[in-house]
Backbone bond lengths (Angstrom), bond angles and torsions (degrees), N, CA, C in turn:
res aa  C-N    CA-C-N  psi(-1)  N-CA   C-N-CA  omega(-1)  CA-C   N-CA-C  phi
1 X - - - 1.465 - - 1.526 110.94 -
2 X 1.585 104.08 -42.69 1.625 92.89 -176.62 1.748 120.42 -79.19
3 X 1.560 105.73 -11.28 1.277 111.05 175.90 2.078 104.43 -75.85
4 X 1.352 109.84 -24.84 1.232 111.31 173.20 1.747 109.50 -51.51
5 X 1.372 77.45 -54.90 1.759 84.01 -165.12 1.844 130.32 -73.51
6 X 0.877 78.28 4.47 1.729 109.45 -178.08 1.983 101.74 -90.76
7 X 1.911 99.93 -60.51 1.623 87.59 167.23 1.153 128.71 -53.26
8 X 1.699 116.59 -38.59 1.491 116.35 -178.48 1.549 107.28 -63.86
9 X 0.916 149.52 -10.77 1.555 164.25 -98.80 1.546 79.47 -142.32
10 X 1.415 117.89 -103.53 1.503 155.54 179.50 0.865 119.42 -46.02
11 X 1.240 142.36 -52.02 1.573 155.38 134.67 1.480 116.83 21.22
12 X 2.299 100.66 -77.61 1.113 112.80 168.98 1.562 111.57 -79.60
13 X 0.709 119.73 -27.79 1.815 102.85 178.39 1.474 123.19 -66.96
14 X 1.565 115.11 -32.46 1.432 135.12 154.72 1.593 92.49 -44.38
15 X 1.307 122.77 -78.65 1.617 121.44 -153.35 1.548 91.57 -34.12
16 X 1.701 91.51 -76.98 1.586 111.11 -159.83 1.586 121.70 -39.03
17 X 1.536 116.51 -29.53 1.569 124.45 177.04 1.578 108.22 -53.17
18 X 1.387 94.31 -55.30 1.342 122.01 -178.96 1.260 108.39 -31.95
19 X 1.976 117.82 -91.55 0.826 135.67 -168.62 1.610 117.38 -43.86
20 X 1.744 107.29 -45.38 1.771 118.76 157.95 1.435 119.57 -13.77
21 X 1.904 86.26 -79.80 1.251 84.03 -175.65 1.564 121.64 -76.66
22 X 0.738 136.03 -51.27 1.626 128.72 178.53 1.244 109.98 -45.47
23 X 1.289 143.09 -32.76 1.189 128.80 170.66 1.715 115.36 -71.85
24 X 1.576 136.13 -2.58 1.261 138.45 -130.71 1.047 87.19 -143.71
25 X 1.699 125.35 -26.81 1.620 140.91 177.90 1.800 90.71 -81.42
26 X 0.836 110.62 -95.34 1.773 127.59 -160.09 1.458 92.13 -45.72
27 X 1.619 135.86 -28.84 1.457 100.27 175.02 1.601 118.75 -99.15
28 X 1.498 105.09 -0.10 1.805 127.65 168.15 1.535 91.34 -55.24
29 X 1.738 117.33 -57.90 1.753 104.66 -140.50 1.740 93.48 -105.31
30 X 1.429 117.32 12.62 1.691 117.12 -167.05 1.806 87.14 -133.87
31 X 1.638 85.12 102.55 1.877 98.47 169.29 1.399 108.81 -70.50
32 X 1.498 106.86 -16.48 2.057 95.58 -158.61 1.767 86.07 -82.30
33 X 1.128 126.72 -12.68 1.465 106.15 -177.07 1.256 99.56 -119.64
34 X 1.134 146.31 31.76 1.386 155.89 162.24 1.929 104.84 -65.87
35 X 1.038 86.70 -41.81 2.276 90.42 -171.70 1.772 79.50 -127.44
36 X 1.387 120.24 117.01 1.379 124.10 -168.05 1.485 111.74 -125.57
37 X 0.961 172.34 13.84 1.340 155.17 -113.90 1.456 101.16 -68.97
38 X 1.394 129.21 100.34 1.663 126.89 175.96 1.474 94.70 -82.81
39 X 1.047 113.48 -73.09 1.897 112.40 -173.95 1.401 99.36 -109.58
40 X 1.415 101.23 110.35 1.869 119.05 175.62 1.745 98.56 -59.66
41 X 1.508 108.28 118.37 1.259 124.28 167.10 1.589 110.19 100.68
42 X 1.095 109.12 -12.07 2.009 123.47 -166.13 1.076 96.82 -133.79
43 X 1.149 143.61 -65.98 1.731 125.23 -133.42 1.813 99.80 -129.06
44 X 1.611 128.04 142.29 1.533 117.06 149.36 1.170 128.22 -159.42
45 X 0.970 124.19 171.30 1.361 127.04 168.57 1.802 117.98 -88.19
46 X 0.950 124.74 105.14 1.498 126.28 -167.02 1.909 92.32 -123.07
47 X 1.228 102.79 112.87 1.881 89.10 179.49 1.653 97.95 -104.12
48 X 1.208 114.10 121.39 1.361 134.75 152.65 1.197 143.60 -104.18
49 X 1.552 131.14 179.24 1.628 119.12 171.05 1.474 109.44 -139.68
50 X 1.098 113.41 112.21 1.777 127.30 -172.44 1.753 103.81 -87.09
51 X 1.486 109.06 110.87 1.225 118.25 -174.34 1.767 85.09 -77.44
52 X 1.088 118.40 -61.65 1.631 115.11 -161.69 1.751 115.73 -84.28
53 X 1.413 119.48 -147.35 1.374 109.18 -176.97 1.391 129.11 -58.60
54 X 1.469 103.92 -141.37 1.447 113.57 163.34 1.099 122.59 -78.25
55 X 0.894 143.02 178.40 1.837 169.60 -157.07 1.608 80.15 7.41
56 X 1.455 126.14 70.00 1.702 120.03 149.14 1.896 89.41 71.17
57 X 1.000 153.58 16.16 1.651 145.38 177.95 1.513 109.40 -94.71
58 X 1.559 108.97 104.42 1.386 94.40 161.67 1.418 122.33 -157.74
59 X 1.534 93.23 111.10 1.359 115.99 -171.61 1.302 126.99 -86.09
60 X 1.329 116.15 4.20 1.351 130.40 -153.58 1.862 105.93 -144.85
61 X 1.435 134.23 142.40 1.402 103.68 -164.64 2.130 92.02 -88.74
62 X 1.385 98.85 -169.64 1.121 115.07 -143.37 1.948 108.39 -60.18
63 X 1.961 99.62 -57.27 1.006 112.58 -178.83 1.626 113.60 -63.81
64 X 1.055 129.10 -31.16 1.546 132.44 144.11 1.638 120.61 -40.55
65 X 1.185 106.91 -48.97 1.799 96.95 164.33 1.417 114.98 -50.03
66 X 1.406 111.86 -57.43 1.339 128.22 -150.44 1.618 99.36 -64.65
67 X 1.038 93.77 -64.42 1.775 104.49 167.65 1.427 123.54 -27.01
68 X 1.285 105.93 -46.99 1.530 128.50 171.27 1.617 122.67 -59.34
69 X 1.483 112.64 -57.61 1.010 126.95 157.73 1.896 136.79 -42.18
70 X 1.628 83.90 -50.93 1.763 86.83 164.70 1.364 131.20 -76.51
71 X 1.370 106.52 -29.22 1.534 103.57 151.45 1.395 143.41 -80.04
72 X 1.532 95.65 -3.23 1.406 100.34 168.62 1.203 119.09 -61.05
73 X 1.197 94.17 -41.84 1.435 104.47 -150.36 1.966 102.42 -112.91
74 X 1.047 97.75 0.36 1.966 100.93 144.23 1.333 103.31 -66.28
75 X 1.230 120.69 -60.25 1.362 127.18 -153.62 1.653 96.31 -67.81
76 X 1.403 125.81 -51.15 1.398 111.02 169.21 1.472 120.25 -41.47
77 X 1.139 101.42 -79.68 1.783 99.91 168.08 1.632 116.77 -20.21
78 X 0.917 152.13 -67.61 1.317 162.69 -125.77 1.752 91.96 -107.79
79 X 1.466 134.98 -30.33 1.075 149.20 -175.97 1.747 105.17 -88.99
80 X 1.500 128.48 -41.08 1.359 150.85 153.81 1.824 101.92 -40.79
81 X 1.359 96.27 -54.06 1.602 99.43 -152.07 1.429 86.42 -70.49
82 X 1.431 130.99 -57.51 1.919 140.68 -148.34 1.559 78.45 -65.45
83 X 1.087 128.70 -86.43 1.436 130.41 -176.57 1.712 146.28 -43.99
84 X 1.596 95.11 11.22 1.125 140.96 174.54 1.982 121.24 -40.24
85 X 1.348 88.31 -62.98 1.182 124.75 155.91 1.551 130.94 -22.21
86 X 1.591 91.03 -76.78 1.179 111.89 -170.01 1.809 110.67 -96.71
87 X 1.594 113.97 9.45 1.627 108.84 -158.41 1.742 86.34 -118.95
88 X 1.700 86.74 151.52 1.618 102.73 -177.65 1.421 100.60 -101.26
89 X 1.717 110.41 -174.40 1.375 113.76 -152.66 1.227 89.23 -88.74
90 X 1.138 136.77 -48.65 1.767 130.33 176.31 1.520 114.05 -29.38
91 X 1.556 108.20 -35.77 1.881 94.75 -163.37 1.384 96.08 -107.69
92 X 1.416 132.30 -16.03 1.573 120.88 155.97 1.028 99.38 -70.64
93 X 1.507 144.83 -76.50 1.756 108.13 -166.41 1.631 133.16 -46.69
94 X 1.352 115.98 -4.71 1.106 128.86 -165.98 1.648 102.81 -101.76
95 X 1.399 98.59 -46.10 2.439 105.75 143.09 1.610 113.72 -32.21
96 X 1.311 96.80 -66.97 1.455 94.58 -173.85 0.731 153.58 -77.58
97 X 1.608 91.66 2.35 1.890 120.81 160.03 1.451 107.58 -60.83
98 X 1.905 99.76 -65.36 1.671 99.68 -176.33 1.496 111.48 -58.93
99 X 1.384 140.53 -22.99 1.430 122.13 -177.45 1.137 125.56 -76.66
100 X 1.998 100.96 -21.61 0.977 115.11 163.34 1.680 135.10 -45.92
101 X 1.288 99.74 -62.17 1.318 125.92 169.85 1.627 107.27 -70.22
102 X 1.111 113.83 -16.45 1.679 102.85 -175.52 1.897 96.38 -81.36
103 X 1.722 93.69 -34.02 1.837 75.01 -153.89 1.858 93.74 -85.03
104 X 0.878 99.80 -11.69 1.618 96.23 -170.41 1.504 112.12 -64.54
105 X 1.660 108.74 -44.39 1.651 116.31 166.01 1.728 109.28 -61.04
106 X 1.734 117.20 -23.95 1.539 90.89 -161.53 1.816 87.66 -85.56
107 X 1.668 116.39 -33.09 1.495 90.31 -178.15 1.631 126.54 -28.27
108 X 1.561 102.28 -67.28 1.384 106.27 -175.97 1.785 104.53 -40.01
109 X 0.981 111.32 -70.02 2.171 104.45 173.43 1.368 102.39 -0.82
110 X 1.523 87.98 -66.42 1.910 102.71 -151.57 1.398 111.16 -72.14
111 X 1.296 119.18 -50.77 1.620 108.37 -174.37 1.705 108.32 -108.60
112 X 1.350 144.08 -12.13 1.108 141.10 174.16 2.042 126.90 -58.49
113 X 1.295 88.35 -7.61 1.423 105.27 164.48 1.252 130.26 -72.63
114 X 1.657 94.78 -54.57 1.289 106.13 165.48 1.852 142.38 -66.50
115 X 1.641 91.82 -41.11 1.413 118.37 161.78 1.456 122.90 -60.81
116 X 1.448 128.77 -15.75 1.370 147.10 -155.37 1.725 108.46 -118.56
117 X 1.802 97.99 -24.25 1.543 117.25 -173.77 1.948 103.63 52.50
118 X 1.173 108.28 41.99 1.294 129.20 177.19 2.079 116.83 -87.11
119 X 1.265 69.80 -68.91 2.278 86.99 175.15 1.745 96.31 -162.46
120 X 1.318 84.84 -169.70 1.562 103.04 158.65 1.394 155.32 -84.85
121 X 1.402 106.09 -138.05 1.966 95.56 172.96 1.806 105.40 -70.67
122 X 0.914 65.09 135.91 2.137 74.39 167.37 1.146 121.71 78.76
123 X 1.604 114.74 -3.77 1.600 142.67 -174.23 1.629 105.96 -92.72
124 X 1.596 111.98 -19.68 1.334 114.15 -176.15 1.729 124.68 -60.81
125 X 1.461 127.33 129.00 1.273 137.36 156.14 1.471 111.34 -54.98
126 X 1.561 99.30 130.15 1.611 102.87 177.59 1.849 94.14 -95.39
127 X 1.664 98.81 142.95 1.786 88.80 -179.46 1.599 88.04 -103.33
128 X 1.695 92.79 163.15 1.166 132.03 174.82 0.998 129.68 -136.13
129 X 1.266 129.86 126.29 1.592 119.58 -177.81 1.877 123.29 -144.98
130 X 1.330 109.63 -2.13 1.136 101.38 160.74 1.462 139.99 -93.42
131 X 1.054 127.01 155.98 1.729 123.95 -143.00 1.396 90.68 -163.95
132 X 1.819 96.57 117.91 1.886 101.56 174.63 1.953 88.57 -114.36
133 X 1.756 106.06 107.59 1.271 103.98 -174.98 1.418 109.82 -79.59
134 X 1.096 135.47 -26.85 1.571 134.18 160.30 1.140 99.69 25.10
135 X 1.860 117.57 117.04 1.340 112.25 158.32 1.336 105.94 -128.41
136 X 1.527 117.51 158.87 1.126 129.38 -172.30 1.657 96.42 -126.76
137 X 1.508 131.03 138.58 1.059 143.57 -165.43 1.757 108.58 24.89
138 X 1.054 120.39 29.50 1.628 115.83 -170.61 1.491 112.23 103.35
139 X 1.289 116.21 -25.73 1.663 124.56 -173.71 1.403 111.50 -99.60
140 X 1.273 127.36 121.22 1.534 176.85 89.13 2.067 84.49 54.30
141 X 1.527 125.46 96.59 0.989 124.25 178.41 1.769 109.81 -70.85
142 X 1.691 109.60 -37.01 1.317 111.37 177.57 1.411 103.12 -133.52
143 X 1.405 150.19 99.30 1.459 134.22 -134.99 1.738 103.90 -106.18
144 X 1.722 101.04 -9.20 1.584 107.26 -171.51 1.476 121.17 -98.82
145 X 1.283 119.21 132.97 1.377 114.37 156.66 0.936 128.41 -71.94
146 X 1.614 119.27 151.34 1.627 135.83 -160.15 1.347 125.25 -131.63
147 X 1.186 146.70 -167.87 1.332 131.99 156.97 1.840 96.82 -140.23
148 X 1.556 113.52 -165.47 1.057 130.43 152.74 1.826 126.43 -34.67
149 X 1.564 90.87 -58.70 1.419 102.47 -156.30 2.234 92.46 -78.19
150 X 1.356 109.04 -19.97 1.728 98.29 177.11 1.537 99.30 -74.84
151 X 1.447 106.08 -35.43 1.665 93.61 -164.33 1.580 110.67 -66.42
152 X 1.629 118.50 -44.27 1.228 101.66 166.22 1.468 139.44 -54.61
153 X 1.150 123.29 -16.18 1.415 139.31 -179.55 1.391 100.95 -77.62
154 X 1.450 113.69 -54.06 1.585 120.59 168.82 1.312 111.41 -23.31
155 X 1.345 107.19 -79.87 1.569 117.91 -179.69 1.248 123.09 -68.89
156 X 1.157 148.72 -5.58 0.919 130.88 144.84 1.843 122.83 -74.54
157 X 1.222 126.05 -31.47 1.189 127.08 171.46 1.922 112.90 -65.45
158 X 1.323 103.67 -28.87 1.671 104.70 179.95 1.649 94.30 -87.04
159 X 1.294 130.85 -40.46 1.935 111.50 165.13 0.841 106.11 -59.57
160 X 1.523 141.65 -39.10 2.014 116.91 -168.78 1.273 96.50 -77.85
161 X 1.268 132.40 -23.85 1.672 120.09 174.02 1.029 114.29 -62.84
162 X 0.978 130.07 -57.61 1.503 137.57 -174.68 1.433 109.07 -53.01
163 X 1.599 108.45 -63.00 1.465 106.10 -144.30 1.814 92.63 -108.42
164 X 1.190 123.48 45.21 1.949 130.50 -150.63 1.527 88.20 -75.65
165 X 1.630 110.22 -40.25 1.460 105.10 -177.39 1.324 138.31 -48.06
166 X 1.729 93.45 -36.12 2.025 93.07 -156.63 1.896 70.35 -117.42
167 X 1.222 161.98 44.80 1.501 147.92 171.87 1.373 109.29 -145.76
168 X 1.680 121.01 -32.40 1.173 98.68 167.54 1.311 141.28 -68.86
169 X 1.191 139.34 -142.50 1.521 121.78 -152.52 1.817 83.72 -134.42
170 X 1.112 129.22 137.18 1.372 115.78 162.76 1.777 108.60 -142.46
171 X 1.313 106.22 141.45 1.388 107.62 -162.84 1.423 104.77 -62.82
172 X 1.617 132.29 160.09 0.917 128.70 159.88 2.004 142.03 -44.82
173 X 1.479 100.32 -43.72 1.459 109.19 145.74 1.371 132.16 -38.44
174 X 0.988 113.75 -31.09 2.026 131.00 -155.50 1.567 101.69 -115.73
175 X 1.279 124.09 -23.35 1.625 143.99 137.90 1.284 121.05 -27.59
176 X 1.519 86.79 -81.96 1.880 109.65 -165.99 1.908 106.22 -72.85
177 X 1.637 112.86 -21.53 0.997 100.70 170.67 1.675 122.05 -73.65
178 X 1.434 114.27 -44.11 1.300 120.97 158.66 1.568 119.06 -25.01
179 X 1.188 107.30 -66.16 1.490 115.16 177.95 1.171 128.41 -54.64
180 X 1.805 114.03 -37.69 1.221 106.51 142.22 1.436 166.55 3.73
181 X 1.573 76.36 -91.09 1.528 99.61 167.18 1.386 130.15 -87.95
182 X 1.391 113.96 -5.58 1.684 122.31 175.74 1.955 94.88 -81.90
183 X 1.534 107.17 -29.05 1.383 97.85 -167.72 1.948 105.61 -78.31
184 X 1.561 89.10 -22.45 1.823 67.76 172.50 1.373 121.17 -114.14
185 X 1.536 111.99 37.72 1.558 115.91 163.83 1.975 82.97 -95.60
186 X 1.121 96.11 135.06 1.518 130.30 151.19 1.514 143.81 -136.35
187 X 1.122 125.25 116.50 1.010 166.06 -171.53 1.103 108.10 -26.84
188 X 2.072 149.01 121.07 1.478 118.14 -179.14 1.505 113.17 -60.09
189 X 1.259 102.61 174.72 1.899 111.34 -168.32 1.264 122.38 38.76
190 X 1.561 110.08 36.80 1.768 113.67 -169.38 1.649 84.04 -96.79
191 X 1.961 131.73 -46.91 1.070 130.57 -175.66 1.518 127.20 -55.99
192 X 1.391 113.45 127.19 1.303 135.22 167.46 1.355 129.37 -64.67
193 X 0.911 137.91 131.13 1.555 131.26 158.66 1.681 107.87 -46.74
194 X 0.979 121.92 136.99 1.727 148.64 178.03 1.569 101.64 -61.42
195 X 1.123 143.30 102.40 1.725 129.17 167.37 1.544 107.33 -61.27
196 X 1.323 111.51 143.71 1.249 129.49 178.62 1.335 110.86 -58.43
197 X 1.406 115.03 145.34 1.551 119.76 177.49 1.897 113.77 -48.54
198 X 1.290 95.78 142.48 2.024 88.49 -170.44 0.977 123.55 103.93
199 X 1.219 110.83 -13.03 1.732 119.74 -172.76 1.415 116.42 79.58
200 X 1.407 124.20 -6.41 1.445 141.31 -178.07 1.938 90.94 -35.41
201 X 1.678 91.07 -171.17 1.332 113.29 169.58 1.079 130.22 -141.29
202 X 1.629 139.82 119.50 1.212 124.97 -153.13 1.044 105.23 -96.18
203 X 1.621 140.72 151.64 1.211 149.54 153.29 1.308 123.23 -133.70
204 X 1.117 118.20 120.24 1.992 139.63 -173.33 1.646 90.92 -76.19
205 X 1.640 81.85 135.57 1.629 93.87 167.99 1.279 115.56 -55.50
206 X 1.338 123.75 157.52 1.834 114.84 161.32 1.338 91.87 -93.40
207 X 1.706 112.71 -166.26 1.322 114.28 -175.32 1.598 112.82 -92.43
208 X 1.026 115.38 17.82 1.937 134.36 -170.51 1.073 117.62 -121.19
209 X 1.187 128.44 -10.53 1.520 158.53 -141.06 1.348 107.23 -118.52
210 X 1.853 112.35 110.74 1.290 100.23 175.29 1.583 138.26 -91.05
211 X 1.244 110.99 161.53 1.775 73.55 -171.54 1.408 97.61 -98.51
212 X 1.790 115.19 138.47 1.576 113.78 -164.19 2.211 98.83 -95.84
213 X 1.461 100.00 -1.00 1.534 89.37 171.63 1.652 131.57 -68.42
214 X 2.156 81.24 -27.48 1.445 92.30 -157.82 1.574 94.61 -96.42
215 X 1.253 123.98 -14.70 1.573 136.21 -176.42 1.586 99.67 -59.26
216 X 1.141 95.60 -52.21 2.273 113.49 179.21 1.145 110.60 -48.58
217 X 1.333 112.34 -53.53 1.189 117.34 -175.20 1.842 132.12 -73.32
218 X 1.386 85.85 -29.88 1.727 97.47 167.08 1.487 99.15 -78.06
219 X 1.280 151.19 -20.58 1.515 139.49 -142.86 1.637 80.35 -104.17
220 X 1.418 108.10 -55.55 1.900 101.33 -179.72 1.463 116.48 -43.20
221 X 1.052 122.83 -71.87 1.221 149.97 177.62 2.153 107.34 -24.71
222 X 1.356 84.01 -45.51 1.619 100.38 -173.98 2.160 94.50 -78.17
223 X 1.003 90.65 -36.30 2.160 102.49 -172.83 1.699 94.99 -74.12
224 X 0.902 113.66 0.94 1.654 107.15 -171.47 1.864 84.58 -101.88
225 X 1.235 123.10 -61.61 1.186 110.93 -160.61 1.576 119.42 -46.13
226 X 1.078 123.92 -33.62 1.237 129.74 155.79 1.056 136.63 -25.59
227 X 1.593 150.02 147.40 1.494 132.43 153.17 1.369 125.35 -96.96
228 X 1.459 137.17 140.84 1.341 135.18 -116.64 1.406 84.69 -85.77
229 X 1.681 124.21 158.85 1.751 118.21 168.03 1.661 109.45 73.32
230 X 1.262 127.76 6.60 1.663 138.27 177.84 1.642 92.85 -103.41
231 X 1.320 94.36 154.56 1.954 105.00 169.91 1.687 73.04 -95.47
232 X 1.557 115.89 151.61 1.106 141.50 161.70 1.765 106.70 -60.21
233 X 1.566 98.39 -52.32 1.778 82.68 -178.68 1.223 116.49 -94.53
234 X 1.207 123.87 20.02 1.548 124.90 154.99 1.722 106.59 -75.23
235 X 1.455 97.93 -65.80 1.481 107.39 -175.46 1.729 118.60 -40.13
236 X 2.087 106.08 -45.80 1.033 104.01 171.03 1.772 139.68 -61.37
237 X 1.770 102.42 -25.00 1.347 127.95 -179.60 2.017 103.73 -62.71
238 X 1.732 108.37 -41.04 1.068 101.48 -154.64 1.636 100.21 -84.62
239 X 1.205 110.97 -14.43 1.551 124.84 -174.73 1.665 101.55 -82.57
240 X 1.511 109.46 -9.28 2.006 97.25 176.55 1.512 92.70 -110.70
């Protein structure tokens, strides 16, 4: 099982590296699709190089991002792995989107410095090149370029929002307590009458219904007045 969950894990982050880079390669070394118009007014190819974060943000200088980034995302990993256990296949593939997208942006960090004859490790530009120009009254509906490796990260962070309930990981303790307590909220008129000890069956008089315990008991009661070996209506005749 845990070797299962490890492919679902790796799987997508393998794809997504992949797809990163080869798409980030072929529009690096191909100028004719560098300035692209795919869908005139909607869709493009814009090839750029983002010294700082995501969506073009950078407030921080470069090797400080980078720095940032690789430990982020150690620390994810290591948070993936402890929780291993307890996580279903929905929210590791939804991991292996972001590692996906994490390691694919830190490559560029690491070697695009060098390849670019720019700087060094951690000095690297992450490229970007897609651009949805969509304008609405003149104003910029999405104004940033992106690549592969944001969009996968995208989507996986908008499924754990959505779906956080039934994908995240919850320990077994934090489970069984749930279950718990849903089992002893009950519902009005959910309670039963108790069966009598024995397995018997209980049944309430109706209002027509005689009761044959208490009938017995008056008929004895009346056989006592008598003296034993007498007809009752002899005995009673001689007593009026």
């Amino acid at each position: 099982m845990k070797r299962n969950k490890l492919i679902v894990l790796w799987i997508p982050a393998l794809v997504i590296v992949t797809l990163d880079q080869v798409t980030k390669h072929l529009v690096r070394t191909t100028p004719s699709v560098q300035n692209w118009d795919i869908i005139p007014g909607w869709l493009s190819f814009h090839y750029t190089q983002n010294p700082g974060m995501a969506l073009g943000m950078d407030w921080i200088s470069t090797p400080a991002i980078s720095s940032i980034a690789i430990v982020a995302t150690i620390g994810i990993i290591v948070y993936i792995l402890r929780s291993l256990e307890h996580a279903n296949l929905g929210y590791l593939a939804c991991m292996g989107l972001v590692l996906g997208g994490a390691f694919g942006n830190i490559i560029d960090r690491l070697v695009m410095g060098y390849i670019e004859s720019y700087g060094g490790i951690l000095e690297g530009h992450v490229i970007d090149f897609i651009h949805f120009t969509l304008r609405i009254d003149g104003y910029p509906v999405f104004p940033y370029i992106f690549n592969v490796a944001d969009i996968a990260i995208s989507i996986a962070i908008i499924s754990l929002l959505l779906f956080h309930q039934r994908i995240l990981p919850v320990p077994p303790e934090e489970r069984y307590d749930d279950d718990d307590q849903e089992s002893e909220r009950e519902t009005p008129g959910s309670k039963q009458a108790a069966a009598p000890a024995g397995g018997g069956i209980s049944i309430e008089p109706g209002p027509g219904d005689v009761d044959i315990e208490t009938e017995e008991r008056s008929s004895d009661s009346e056989g006592e007045r008598f003296a034993p070996g007498t007809d009752p209506a002899d005995q009673r005749n001689s007593t009026d």
